[in-house]
C-alpha positions in Angstrom: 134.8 -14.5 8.9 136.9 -16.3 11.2 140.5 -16.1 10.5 140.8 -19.2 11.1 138.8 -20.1 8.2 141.4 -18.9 6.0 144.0 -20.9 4.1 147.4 -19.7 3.5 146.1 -18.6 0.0 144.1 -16.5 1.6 141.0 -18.2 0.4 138.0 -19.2 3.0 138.8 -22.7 4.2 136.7 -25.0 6.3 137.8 -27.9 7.6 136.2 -28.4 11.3 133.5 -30.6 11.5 131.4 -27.8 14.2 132.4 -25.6 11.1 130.8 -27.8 8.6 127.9 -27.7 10.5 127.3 -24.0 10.3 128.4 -23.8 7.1 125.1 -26.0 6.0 123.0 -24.1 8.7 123.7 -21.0 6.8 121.7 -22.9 3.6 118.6 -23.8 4.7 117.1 -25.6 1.4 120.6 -28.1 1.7 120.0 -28.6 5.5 116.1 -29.7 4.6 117.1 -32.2 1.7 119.6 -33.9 4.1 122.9 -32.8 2.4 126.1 -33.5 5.1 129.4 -31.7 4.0 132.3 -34.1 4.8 134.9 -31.8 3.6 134.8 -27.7 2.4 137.5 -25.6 1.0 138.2 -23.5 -1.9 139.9 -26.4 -4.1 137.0 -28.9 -2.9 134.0 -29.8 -1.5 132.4 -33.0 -1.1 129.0 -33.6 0.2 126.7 -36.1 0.7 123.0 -36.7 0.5 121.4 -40.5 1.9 118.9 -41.4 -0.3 115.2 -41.2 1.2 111.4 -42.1 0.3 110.4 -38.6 0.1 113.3 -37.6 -2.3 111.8 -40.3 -5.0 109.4 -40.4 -7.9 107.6 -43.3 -8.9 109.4 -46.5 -8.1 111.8 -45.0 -5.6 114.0 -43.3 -7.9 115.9 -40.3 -6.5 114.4 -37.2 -7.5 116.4 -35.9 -10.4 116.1 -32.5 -9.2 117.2 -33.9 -6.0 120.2 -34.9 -7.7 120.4 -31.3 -9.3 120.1 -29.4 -6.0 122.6 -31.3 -4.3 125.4 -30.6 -7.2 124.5 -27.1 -7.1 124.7 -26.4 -3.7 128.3 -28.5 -3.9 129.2 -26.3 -6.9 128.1 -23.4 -5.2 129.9 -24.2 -2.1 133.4 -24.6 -3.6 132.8 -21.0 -5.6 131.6 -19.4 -2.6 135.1 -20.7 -0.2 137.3 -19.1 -3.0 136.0 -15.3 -3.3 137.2 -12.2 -1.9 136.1 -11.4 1.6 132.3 -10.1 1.4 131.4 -11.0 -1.8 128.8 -13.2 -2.4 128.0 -16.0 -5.7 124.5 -16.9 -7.6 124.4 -19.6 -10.4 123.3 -18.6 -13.7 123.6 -21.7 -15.8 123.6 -25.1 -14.8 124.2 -28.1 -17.3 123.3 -31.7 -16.0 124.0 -34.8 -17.5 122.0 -37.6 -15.4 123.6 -41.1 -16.1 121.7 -43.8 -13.9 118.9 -43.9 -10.7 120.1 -44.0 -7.7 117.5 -46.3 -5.8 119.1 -46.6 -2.7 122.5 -45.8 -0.5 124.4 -42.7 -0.6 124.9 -39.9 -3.3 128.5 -38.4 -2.9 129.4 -35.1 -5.0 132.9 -33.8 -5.1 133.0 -30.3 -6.4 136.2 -28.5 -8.2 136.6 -25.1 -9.5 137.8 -25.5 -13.2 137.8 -21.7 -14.1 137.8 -18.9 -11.2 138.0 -15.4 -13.3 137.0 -11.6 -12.1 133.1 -12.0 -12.7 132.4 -15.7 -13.3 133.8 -19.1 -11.9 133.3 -22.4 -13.6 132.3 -25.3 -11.3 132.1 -28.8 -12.0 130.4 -31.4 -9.7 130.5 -35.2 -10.4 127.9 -37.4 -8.6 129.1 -41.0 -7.4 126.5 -43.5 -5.7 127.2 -45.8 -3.0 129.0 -48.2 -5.3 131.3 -45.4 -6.4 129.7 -45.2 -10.3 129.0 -41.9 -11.4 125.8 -40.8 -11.3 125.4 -37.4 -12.9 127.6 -34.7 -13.7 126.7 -31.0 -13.4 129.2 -28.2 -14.6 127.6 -24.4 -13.5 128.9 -21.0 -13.8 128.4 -18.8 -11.2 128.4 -14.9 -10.7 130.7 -13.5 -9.0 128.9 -10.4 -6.7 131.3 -7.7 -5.3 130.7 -6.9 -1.4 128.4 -4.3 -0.8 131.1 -0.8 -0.6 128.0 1.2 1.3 124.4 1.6 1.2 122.4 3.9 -0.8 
């Protein structure tokens, strides 16, 4: 990783827009729904996601599971900028609470660590839409996976 990348924590930090850029390049499934970081670090990450005809079910409703992916890819994100160099993070749980459609505009999800322990880290995302109402709000624990020491 680039040093530069690194707060004075120690913790991966991403702040450069051509950095943003790469970050979502390295997530394929965010880059095809649309998702734009606007800020990435290991305290916070907020994304975006403009909504779009083929994200909708009937009536041109965003896609709840639209909603879903974006706030685990945030909540990912945010766990992912705060491990130890090498180490890697999968979710595995995910609780949603959906609160009202989104029908048109922007989805904006700000993701926070609340718990960072040794093999699990707690991360909460809360969706906003255009008007600044919350949306949904997703809280996900994610596994923590040790770099790779050698091959077998």
């Amino acid at each position: 990783m680039n040093p530069a990348w690194r707060g004075p924590s120690g913790h991966k930090l991403l702040s450069m827009p051509a950095d943003l850029d790469a970050l979502i390049a390295l997530m394929p499934f965010a880059g095809q729904l649309g998702l734009v970081l606007d800020e990435a670090s290991a305290d916070r990450v907020i994304a975006r996601l403009a909504w779009a005809p083929h994200l909708c079910t009937s009536g041109g409703i965003m896609h709840g599971g639209v909603l879903m992916s974006l706030a685990d890819t945030a909540g990912a994100l945010v766990t992912f900028l705060g491990l130890p160099e090498g180490a890697t993070t999968a979710t595995i749980t995910s609780t949603s609470q959906l609160f009202r459609p989104v029908s048109g505009g922007t989805v904006r999800a700000v993701a926070v660590p609340l718990h960072r322990g040794r093999t699990t880290v707690t991360a909460q995302t809360s969706l906003y839409d255009s008007e600044q109402r919350l949306v949904a709000q997703t809280t996900q624990i994610q596994a923590v996976r040790p770099a790779r020491t050698g091959t077998a």
